[in-house]
Backbone bond lengths (Angstrom), bond angles and torsions (degrees), N, CA, C in turn:
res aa  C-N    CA-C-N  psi(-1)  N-CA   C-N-CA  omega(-1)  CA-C   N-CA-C  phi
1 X - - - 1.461 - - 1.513 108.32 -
2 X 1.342 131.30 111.28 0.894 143.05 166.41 2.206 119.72 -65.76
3 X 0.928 107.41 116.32 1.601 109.05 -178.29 1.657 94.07 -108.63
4 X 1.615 115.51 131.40 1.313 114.33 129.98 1.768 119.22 -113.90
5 X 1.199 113.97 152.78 1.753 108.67 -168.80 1.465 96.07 -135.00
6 X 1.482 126.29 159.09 1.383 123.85 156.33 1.899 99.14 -113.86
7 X 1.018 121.38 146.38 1.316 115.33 151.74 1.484 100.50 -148.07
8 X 1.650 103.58 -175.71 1.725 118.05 -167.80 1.843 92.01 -108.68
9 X 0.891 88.19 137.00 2.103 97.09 -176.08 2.191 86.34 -137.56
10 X 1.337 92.43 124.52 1.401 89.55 174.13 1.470 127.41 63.43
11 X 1.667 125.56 6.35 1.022 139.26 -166.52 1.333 124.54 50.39
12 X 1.794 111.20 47.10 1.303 112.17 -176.41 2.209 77.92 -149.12
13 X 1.093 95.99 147.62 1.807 111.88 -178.99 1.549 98.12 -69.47
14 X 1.540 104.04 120.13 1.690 104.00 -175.18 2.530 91.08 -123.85
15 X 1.166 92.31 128.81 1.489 89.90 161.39 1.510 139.41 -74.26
16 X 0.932 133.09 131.30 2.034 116.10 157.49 1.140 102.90 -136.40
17 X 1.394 72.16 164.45 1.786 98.20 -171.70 1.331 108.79 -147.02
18 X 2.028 105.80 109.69 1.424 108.49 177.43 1.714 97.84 -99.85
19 X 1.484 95.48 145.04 1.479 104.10 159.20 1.824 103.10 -124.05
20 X 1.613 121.42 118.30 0.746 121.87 -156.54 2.302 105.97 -122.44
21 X 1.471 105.96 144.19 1.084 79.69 -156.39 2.068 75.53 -144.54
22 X 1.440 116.88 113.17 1.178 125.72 178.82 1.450 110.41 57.43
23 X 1.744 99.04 147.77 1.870 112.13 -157.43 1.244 91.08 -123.41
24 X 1.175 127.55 125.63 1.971 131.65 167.13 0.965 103.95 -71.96
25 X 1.401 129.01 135.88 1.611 146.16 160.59 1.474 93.90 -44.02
26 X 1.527 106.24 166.23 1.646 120.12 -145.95 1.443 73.20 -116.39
27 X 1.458 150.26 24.90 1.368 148.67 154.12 1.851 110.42 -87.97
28 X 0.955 104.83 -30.36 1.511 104.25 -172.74 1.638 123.79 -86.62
29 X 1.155 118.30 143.99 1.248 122.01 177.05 1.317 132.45 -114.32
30 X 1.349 106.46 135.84 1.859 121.63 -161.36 1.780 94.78 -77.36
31 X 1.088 126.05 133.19 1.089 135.27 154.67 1.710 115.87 -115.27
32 X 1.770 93.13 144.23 1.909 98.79 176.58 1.788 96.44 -77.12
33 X 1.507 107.64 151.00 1.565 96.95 161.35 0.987 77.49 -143.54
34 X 1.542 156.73 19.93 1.453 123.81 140.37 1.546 99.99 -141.96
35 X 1.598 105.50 173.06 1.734 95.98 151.05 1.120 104.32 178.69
36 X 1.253 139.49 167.77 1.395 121.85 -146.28 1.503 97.85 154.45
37 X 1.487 103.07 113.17 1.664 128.67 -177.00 1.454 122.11 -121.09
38 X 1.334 115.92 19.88 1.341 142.83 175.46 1.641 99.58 42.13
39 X 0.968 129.02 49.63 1.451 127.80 162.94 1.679 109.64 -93.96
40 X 1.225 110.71 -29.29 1.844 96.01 174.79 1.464 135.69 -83.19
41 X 1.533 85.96 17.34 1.891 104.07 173.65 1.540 106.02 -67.97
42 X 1.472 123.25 158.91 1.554 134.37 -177.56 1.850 91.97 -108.30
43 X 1.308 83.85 106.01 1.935 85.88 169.61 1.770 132.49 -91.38
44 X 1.115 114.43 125.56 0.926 95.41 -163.95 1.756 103.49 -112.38
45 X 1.718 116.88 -153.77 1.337 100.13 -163.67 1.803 111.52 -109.27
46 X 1.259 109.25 157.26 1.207 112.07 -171.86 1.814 113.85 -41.02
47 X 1.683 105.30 159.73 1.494 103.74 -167.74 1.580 101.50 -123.63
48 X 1.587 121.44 -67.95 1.361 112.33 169.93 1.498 109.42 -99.11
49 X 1.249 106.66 -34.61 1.293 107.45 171.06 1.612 117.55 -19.07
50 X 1.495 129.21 139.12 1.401 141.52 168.95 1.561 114.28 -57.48
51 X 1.422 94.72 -66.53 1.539 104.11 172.14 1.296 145.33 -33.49
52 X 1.416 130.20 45.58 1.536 135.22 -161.04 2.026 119.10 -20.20
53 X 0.955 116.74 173.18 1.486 108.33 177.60 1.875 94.41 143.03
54 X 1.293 85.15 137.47 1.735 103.33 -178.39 1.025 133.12 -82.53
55 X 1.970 108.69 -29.05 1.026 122.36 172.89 1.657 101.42 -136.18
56 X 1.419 120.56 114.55 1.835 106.49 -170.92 1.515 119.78 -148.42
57 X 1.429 100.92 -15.71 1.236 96.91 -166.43 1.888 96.98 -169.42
58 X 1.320 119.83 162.23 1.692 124.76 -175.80 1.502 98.91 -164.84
59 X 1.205 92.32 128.75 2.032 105.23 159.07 1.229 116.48 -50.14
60 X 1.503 95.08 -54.87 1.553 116.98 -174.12 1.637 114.47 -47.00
61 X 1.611 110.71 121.61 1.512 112.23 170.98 1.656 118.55 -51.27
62 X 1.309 92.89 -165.03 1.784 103.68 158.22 1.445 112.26 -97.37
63 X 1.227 124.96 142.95 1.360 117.76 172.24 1.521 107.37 -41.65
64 X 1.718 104.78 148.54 1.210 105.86 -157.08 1.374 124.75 97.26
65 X 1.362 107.90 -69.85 1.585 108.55 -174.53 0.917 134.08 -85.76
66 X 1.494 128.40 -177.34 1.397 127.40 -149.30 1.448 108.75 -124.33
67 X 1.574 154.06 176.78 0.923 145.65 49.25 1.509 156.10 -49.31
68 X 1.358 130.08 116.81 1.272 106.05 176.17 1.326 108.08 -126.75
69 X 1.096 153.91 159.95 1.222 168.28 178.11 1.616 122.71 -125.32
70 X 0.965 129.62 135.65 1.509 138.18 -150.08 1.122 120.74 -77.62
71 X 1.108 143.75 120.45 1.583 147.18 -177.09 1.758 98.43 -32.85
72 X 1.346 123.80 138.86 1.690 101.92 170.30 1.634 127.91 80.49
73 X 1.588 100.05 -0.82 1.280 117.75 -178.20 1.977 102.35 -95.12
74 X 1.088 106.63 121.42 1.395 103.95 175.62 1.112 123.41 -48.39
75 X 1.504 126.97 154.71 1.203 116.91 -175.85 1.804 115.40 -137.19
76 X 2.047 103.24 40.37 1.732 80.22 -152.55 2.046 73.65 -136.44
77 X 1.417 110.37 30.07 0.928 106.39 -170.40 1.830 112.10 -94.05
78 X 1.476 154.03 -140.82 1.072 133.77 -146.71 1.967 81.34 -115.72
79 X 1.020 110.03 127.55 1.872 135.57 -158.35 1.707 96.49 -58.59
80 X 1.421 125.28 -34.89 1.310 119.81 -154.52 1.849 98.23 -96.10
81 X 1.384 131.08 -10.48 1.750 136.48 158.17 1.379 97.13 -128.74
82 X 1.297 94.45 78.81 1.897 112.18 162.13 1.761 92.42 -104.31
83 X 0.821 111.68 90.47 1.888 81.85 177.28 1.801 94.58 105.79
84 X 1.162 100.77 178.52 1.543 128.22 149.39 1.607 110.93 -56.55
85 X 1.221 108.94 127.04 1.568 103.29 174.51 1.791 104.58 -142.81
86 X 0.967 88.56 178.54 1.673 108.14 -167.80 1.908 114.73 -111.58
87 X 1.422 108.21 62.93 1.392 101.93 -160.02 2.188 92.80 -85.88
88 X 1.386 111.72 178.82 1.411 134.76 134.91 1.485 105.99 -37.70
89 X 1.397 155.63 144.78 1.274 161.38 54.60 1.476 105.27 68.14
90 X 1.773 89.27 -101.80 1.287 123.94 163.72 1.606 124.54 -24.32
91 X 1.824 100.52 -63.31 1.525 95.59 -171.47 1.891 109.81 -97.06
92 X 1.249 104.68 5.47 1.647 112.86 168.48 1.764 80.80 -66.49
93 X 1.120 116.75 -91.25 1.712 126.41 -137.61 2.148 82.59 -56.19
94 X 0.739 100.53 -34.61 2.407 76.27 -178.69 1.130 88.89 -103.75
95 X 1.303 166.88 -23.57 0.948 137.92 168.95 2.251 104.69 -44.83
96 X 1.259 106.39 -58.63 1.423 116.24 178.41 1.611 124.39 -80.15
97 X 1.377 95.76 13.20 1.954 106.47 -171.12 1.034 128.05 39.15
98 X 1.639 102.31 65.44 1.244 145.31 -173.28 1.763 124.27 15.59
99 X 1.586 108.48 -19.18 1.595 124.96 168.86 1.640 95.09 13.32
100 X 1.206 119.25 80.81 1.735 130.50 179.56 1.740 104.81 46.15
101 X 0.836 144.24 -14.16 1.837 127.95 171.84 1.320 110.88 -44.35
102 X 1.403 127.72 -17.49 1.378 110.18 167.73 1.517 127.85 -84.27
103 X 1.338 97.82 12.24 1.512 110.24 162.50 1.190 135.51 -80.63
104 X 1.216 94.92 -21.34 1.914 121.42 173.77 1.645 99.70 -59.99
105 X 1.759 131.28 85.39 1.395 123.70 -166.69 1.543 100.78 -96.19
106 X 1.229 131.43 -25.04 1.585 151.20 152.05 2.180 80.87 92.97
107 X 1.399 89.99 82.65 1.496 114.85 -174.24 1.684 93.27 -64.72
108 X 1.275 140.81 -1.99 1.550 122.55 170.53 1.341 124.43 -75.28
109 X 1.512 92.67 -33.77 2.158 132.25 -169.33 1.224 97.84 -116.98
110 X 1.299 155.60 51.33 1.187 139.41 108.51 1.568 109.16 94.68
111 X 1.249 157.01 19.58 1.383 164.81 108.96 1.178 112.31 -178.61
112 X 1.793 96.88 -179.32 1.236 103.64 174.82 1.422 147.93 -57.23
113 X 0.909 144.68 158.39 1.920 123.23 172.88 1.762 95.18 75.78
114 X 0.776 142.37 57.78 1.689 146.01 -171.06 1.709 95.46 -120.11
115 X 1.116 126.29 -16.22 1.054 126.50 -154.12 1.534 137.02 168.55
116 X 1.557 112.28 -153.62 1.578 123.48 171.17 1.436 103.57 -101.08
117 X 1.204 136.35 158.67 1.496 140.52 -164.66 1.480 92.08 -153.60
118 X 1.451 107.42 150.06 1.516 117.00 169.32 1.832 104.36 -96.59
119 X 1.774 100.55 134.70 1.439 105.02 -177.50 1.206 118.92 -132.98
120 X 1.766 122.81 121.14 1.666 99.51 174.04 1.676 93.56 -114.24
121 X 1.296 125.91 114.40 1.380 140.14 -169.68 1.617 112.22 -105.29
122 X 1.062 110.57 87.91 1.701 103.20 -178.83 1.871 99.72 -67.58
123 X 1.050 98.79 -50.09 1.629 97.61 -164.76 1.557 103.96 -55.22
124 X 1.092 148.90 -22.39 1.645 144.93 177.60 1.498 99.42 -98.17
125 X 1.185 139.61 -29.69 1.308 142.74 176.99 2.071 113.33 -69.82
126 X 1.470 111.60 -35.95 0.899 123.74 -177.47 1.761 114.98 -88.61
127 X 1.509 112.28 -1.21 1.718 127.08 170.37 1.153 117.30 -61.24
128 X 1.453 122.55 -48.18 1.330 130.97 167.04 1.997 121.08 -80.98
129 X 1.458 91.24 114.20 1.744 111.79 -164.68 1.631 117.80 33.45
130 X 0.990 100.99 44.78 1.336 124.38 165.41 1.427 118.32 56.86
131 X 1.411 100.07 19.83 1.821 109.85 -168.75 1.242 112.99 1.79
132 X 1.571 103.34 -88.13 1.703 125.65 -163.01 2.019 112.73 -23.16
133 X 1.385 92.41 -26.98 1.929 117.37 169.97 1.376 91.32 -32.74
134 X 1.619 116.05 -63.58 1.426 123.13 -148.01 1.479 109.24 -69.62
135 X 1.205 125.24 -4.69 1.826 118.21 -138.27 1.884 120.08 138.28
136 X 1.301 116.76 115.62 1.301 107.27 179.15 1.717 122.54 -56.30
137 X 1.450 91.34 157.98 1.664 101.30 172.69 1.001 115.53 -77.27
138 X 2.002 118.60 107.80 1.233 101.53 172.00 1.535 112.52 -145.36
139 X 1.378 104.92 115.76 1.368 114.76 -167.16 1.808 120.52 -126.80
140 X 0.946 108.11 164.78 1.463 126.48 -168.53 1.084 125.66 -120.98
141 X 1.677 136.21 114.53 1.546 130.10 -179.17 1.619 96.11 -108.18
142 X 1.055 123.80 119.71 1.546 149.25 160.00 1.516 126.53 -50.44
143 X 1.415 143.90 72.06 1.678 117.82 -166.83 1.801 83.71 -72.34
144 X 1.561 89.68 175.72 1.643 116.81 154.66 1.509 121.19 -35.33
145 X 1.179 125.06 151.51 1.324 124.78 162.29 1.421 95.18 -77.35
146 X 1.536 134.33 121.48 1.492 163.88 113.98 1.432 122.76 -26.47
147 X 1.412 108.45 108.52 1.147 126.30 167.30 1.707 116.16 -50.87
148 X 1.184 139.18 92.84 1.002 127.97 -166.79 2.188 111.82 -119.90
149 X 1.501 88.33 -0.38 1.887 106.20 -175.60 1.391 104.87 -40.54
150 X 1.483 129.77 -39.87 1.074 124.95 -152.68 1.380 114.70 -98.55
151 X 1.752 110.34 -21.45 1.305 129.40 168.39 1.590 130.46 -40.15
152 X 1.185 142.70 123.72 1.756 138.01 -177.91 1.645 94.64 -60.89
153 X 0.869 108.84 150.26 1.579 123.48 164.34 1.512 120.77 -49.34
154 X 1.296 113.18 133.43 1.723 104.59 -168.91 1.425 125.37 32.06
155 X 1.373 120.31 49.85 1.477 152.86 133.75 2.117 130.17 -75.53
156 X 0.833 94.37 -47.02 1.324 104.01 161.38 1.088 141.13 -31.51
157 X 1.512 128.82 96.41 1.744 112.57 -151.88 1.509 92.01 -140.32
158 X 1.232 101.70 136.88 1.556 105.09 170.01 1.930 116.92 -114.11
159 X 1.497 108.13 110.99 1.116 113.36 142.80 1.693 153.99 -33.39
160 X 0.915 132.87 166.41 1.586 130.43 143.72 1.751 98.40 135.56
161 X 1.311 81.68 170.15 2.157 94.61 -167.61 1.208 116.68 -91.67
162 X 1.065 158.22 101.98 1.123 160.13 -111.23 2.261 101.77 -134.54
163 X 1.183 97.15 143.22 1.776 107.67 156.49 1.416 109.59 -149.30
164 X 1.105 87.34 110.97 1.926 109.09 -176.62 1.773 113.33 -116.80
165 X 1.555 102.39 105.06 1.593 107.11 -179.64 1.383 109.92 -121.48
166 X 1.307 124.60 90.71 1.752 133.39 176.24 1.456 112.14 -67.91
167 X 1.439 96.70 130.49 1.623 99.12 141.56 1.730 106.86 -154.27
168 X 1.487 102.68 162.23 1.251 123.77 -173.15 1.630 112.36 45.28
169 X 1.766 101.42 -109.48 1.864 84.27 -161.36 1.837 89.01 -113.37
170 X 1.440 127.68 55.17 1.324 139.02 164.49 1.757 93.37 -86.03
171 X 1.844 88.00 140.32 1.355 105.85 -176.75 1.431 101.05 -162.11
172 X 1.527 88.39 165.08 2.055 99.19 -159.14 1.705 89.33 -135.31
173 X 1.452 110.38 168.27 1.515 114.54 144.09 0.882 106.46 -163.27
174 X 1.241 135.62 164.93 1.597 129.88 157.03 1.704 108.56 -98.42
175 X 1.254 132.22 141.22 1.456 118.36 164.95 1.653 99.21 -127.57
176 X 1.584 97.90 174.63 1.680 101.22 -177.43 2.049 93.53 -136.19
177 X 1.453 94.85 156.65 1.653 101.80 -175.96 1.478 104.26 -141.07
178 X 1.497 116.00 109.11 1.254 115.46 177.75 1.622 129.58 -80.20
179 X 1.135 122.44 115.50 1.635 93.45 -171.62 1.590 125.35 78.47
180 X 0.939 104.16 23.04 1.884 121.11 -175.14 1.639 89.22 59.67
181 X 0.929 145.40 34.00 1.573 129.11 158.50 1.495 126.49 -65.49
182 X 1.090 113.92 -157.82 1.966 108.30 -175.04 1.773 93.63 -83.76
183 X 1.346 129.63 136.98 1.018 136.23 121.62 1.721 131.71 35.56
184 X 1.557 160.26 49.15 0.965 131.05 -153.21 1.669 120.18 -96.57
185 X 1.070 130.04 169.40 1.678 119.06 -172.07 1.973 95.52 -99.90
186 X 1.042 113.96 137.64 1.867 105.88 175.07 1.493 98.52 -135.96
187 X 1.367 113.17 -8.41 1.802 96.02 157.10 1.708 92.24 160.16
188 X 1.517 90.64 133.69 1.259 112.22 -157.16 1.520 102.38 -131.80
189 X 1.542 105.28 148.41 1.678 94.28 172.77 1.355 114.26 -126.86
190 X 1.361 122.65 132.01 1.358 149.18 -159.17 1.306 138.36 -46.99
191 X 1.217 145.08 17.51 1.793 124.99 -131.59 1.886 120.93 -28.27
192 X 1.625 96.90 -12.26 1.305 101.29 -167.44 1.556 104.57 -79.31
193 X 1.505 127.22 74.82 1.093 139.06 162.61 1.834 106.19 119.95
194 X 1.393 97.33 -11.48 1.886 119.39 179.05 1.713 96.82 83.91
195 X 1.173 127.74 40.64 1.543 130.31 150.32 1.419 130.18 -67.13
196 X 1.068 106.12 135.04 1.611 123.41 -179.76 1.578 93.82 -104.85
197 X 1.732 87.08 118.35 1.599 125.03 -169.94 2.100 86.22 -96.38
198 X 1.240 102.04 131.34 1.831 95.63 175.55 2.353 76.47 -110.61
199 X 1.325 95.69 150.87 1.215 82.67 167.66 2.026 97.56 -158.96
200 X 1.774 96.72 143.28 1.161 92.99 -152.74 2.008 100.88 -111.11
201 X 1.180 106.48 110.30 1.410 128.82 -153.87 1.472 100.83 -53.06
202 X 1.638 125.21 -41.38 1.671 122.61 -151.63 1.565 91.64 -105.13
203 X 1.425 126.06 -11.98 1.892 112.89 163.72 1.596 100.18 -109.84
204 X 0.876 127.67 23.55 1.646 122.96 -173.51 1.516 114.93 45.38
205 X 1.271 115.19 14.84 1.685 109.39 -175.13 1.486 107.47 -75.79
206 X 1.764 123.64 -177.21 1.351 119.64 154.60 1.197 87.55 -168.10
207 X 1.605 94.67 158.27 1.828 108.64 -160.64 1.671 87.44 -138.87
208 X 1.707 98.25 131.26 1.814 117.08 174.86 1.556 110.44 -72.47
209 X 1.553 121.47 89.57 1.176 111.75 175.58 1.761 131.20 -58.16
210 X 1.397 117.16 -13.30 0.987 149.98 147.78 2.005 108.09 110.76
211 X 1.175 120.99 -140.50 1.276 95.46 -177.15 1.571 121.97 -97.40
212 X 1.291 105.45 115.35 1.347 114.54 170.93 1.690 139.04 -86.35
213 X 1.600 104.38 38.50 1.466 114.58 -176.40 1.675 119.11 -59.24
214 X 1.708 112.10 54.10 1.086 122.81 -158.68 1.677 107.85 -115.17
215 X 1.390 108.30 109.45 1.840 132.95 160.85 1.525 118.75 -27.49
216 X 1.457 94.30 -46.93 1.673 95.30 -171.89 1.681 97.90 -160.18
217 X 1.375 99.71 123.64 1.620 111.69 177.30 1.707 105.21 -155.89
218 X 1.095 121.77 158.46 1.524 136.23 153.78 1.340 111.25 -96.53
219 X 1.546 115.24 144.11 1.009 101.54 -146.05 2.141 79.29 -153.95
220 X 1.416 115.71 142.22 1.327 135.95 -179.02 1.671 110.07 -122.35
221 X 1.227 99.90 136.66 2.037 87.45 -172.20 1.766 73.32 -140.99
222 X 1.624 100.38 156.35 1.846 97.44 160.42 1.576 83.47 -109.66
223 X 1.468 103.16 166.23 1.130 140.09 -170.10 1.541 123.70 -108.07
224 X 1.699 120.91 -4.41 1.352 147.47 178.07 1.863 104.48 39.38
225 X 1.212 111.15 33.10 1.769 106.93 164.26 1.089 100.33 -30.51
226 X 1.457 116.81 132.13 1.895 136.32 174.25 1.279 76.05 -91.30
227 X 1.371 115.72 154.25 1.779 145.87 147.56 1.551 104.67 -34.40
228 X 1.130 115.89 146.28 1.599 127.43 -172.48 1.757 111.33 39.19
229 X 1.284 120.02 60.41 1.262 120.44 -179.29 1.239 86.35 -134.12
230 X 2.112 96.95 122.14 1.777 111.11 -173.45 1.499 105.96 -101.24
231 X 1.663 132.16 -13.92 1.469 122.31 -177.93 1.616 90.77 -148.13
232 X 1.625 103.81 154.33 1.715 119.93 157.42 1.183 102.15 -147.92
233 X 1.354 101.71 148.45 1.692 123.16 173.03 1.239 90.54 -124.34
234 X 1.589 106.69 140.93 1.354 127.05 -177.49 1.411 118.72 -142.38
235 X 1.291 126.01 116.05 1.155 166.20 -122.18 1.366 145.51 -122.63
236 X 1.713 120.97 73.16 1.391 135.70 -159.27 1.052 131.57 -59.39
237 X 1.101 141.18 80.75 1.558 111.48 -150.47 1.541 97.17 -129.39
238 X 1.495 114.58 148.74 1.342 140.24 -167.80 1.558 100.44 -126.88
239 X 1.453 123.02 113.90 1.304 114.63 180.00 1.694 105.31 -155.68
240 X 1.475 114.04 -167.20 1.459 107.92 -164.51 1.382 131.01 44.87
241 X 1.231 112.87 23.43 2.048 118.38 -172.40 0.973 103.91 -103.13
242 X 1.231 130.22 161.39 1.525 164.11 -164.83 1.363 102.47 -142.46
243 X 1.385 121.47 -152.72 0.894 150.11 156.62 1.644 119.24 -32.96
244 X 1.338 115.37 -10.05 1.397 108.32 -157.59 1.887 137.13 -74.81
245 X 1.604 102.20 -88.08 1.697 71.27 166.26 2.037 76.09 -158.67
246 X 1.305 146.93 -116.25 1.357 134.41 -147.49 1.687 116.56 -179.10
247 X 1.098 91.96 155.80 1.803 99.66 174.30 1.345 107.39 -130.67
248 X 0.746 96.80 121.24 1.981 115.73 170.30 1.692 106.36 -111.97
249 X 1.143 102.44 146.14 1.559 135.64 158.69 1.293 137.18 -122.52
250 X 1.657 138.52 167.40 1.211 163.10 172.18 1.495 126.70 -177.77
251 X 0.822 83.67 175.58 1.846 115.56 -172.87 2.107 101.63 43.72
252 X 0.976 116.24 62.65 1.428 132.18 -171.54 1.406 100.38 -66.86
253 X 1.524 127.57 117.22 1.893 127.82 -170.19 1.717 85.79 -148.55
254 X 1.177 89.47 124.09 1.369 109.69 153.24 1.768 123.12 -100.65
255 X 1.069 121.54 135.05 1.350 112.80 -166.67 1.909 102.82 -134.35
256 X 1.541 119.70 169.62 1.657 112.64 -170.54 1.416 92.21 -172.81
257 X 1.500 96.83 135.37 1.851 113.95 178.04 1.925 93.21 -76.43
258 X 1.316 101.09 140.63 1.522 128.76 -174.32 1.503 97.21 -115.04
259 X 0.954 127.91 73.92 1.996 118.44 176.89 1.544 108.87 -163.35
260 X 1.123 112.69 134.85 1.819 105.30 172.67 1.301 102.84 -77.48
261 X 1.413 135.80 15.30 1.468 120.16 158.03 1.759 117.49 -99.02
262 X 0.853 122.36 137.60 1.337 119.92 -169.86 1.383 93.86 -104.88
263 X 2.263 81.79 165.00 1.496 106.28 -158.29 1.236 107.12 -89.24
264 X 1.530 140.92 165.01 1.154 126.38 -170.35 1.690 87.98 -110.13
265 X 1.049 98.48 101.97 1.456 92.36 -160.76 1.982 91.17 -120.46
266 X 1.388 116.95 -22.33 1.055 130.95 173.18 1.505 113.27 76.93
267 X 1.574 143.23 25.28 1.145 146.10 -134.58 1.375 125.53 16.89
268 X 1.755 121.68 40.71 1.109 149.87 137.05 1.637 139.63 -53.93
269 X 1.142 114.36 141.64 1.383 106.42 -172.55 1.741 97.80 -118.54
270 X 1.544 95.23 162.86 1.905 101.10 -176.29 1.438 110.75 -126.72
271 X 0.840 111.32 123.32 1.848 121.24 -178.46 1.629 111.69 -112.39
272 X 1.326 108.58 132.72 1.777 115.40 174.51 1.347 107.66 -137.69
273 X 1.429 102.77 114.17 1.365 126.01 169.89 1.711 99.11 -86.90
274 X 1.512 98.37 122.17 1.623 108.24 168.75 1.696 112.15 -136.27
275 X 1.611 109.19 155.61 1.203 121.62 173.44 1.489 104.75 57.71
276 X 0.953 114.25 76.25 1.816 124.46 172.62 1.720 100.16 -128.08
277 X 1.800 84.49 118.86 1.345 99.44 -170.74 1.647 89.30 -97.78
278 X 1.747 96.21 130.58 1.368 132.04 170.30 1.809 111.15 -67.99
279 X 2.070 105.47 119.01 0.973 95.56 173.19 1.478 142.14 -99.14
């Protein structure tokens, strides 16, 4: 069932758009198995960055998590978006003169400036000697391996608030890996017009969400857990960039149906686009 809705959020016209795909019996229960709003990072103080501040920003993940960065990925570009990093909100968007990042309101948690945000920023990373020259930006944020044993099969849904600003051949995906297995793609976004590909791992299908050149949204992906699958790591990745412009995240929740009745979920995945401010 496809939903489009208009409503007023804040007394300004905000869009959503559910695409909805199987309803769980009103017997089953949602459990959190992760969640994670990057506030227990240790910040420390700006490095090339302009913007002074004592405590603002860290390489360093959350316990648990990962960075990796790509074999061939430059490394002489501005120190504080080497990678995925962990800036302030606030002093990410002026530290980089804000070019819309203060739109990023992280619609789960209640506004902007709330916090630390996860960032992989080619365009502020590529300021210093023009790195991106050398080789695209292409990097990787890691969650935890996730307990998922107890979860029903294709229950698995991943949350979190999203700021997504494309240009040229910049590209994102998220993938999930059960059990140290290969890698899977569950929704990826495109340069080929800047589309968000939803793609559903356990029927091999994928559906063109169409173009999502969207600043600030919440955002629902399923995750297609096969039956007897005890861990997934799931997998951010920012790659093919230049010069271009960034994706940020927060409030990261993983969630899983708890019931021996299964969801009619059809080996389908469910995506919810919320709070899309109309331009």
């Amino acid at each position: 069932m496809n939903r489009i809705r208009l409503a007023v959020v804040g007394g300004a016209a905000a869009l959503s758009f559910s695409l909805l795909a199987g309803i769980a019996p009103a017997s089953v229960t949602t459990t959190e198995l992760l969640a994670e709003d990057f506030e227990g990072v240790t910040l420390g103080p700006n490095v090339d960055e302009g913007e002074a501040g004592a405590a603002v920003w860290t390489a360093d993940a959350p316990a648990g998590w990962a960075v990796t960065n790509a074999a061939g990925m430059p490394d002489n570009g501005v120190t504080e978006w080497n990678g995925w990093s962990f800036p302030l909100a606030t002093w990410w968007a002026t530290a980089a003169g804000n070019q819309e990042r203060v739109q990023f309101t992280d619609t789960s948690a209640g506004g902007f400036g709330i916090g630390v945000v996860a960032v992989a920023d080619p365009d502020e990373y590529d300021d210093l000697n023009s790195a991106l020259d050398g080789g695209p930006f292409d990097s990787t944020l890691w969650s935890p391996a996730i307990d998922v044993s107890a979860a029903e099969a294709d229950s698995v849904v991943l949350t979190f608030d999203s700021s997504w600003r494309p240009e040229d051949s910049q590209s994102a995906m998220i993938t999930v890996s059960y059990d140290g297995g290969d890698a899977m793609e569950v929704l990826r976004f495109d340069p080929n017009g800047n589309d968000a590909i939803l793609v559903r791992p356990l029927d091999g299908t994928s559906e063109n969400l169409g173009n999502l050149d969207l600043i600030n949204n919440a955002m629902s992906v399923g995750l297609g857990n096969p039956a007897g699958a005890s861990t997934a790591v799931i997998g951010f990745r920012m790659y093919d960039a230049t010069n271009d412009w960034w994706w940020a995240i927060d409030n990261v929740r993983v969630t899983g149906i708890m019931s021996s009745t299964a969801v009619e979920a059809e080996g389908k995945a469910a995506t919810v686009w919320g709070a899309l401010k109309l331009r």
